[in-house]
C-alpha positions in Angstrom: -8.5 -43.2 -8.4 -10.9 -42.7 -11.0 -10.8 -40.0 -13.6 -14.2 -38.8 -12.3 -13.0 -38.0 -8.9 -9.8 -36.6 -9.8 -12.3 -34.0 -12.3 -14.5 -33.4 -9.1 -11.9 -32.8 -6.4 -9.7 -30.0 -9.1 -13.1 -28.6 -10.0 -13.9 -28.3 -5.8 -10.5 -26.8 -5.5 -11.0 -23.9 -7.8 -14.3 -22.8 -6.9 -12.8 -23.2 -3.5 -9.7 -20.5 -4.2 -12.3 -17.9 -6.2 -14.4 -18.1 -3.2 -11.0 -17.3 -1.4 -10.1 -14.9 -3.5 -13.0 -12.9 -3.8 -13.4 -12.9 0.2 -10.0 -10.7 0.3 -10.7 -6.9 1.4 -9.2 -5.9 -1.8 -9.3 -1.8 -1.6 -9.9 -1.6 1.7 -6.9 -0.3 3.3 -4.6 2.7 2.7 -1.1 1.2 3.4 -0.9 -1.3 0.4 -0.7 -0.3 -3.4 -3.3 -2.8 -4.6 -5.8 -1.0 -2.5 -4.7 2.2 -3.3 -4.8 1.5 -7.3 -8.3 0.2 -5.9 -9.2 3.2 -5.0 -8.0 5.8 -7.5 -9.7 3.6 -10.1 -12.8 3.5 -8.0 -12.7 7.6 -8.2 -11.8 7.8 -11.8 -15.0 5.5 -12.8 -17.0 7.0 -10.5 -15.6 10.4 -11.8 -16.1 9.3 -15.8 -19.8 8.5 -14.8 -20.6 11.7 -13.2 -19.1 13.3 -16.1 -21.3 11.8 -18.6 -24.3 12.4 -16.4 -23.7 15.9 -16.1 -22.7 16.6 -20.1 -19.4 17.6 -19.1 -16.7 17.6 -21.7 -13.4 15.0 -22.0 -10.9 16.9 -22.0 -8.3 15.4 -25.0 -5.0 16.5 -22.8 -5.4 15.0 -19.3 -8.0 12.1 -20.2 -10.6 13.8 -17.2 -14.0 15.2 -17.4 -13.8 19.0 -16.5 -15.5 22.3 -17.2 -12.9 24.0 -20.1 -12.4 27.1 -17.2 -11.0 24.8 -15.3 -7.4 23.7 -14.4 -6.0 20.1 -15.8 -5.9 17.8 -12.9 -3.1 15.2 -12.4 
């Protein structure tokens, strides 16, 4: 076989398994951990964004955007 086909048929064969990979309902269910890291990190951008948006403050101890008043979420 050719070097040219065995090129081809590797290259085929990867975009093949990202296509795979990027079909899998990552974050989509609340049994598994993957999805729930999914998710949590999914709040805390959404969170962060919001946060900037608004003006609100970082807060230096727990790494979150909150009002000062307000408690120190976990």
């Amino acid at each position: 076989m050719p070097a040219d086909t065995i090129i081809a048929l590797l290259a085929t064969t990867l975009l093949a398994t990202g296509w795979a990979l990027w079909l899998l309902p990552v974050g989509t269910c609340a049994e598994c951990p993957h999805c729930r890291a999914e998710k949590l990190a999914h709040e805390r951008a959404d969170e962060a964004r919001a946060g900037r948006l608004y003006g609100i403050p970082l807060c230096p101890a727990c790494g979150r955007h909150h009002a000062r008043g307000e408690k120190h979420r976990t």
